[in-house]
C-alpha positions as CSV (number, residue, x, y, z in Angstrom):
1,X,48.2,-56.9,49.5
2,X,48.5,-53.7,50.5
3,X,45.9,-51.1,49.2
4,X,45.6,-47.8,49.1
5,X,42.2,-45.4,49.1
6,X,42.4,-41.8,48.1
7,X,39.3,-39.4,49.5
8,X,38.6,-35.6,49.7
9,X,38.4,-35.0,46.4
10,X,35.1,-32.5,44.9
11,X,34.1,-29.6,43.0
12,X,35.6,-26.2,44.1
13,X,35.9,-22.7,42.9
14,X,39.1,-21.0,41.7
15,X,40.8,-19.9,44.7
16,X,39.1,-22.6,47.0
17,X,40.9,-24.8,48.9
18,X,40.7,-29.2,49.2
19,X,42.7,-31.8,51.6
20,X,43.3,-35.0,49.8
21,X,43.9,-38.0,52.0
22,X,45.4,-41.1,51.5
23,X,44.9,-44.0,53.5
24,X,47.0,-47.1,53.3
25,X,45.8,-51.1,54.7
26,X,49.4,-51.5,55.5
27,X,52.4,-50.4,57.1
28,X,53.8,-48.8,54.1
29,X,54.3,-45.5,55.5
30,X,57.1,-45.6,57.5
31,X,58.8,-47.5,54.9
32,X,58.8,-45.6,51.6
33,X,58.9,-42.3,50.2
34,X,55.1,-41.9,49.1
35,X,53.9,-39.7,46.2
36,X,50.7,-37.1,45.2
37,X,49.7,-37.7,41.4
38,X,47.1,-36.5,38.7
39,X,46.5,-37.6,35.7
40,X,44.0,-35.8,33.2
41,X,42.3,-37.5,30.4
42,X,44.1,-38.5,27.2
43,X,47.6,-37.3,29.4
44,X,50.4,-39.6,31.6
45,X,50.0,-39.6,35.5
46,X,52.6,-36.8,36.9
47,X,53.8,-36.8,40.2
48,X,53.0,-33.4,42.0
49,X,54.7,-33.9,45.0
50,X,56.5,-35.7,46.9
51,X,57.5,-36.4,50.7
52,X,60.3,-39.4,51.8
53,X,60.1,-41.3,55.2
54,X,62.3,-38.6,57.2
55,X,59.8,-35.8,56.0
56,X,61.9,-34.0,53.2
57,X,58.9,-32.6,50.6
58,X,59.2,-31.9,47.0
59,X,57.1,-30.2,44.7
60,X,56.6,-30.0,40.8
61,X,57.0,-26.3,39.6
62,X,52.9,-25.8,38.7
63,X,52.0,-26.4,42.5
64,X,55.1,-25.3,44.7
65,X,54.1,-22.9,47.3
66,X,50.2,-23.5,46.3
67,X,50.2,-27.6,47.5
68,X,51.7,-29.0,51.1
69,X,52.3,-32.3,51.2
70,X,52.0,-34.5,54.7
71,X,52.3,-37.9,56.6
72,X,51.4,-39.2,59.2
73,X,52.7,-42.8,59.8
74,X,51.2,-43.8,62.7
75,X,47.7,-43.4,61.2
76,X,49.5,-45.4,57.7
77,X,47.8,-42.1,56.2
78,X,48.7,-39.0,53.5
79,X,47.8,-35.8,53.0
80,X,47.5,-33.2,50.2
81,X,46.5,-29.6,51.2
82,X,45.8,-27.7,47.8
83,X,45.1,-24.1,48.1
84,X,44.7,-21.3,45.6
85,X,43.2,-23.8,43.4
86,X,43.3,-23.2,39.5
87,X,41.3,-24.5,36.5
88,X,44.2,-26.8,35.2
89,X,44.4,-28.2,38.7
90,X,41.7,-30.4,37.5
91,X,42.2,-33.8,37.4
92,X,41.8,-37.5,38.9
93,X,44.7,-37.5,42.4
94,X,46.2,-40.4,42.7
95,X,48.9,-41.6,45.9
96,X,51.7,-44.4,45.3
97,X,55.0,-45.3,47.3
98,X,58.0,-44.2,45.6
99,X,58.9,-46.1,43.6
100,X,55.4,-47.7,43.0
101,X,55.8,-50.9,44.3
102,X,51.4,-50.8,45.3
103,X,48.4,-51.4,42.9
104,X,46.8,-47.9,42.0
105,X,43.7,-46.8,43.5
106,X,40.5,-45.3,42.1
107,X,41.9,-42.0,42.5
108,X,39.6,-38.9,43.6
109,X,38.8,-36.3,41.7
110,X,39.6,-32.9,41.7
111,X,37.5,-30.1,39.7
112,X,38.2,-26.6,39.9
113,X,35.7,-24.7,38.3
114,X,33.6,-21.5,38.5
């Protein structure tokens, strides 16, 4: 079964910048769309952004021009380059395929705080 590790994750200032990456055991990569999400306590896990197998990236409103979202197949791996990082960026980050069709991680989290 096919699982997937999220890692980068910490404690940075407002402003500061963190690369999330997502590493898969399989060749899921090159297969499906794959997905950034975060989920705070007490709310539902929201997708952040996206990217699909031929590269095409989509991002939710709160993190568009702040968040890049990458792949890189050949390494079965993910990335999430948050910058200009903001308080209610907090939260656990989370990857999946699109649609999830692979168990959940543990998530890494994020805490932006002064």
């Amino acid at each position: 079964q096919v699982q997937l590790v999220e890692s980068g994750g910490g404690l940075v200032q407002p402003g500061g910048s963190l690369r999330l990456s997502c590493a898969a055991s399989g060749s899921i990569f090159s297969i499906y769309a794959m997905g950034w999400y975060r989920q705070t306590p007490g709310n539902q896990r929201e997708l952040v952004a996206r990217i699909t197998n031929g590269g095409t990236t989509n991002y939710a409103g709160s993190v568009k021009g702040r968040f890049t979202i990458s792949r890189d197949n050949a390494k079965n791996t993910m990335y999430l380059q948050m910058n200009s990082l903001k308080p209610e960026d907090t939260a656990v980050y989370y990857c999946n395929t699109l649609p999830n069709t692979v168990p959940w991680g543990q998530g890494t989290q994020v805490t932006v705080s002064s």
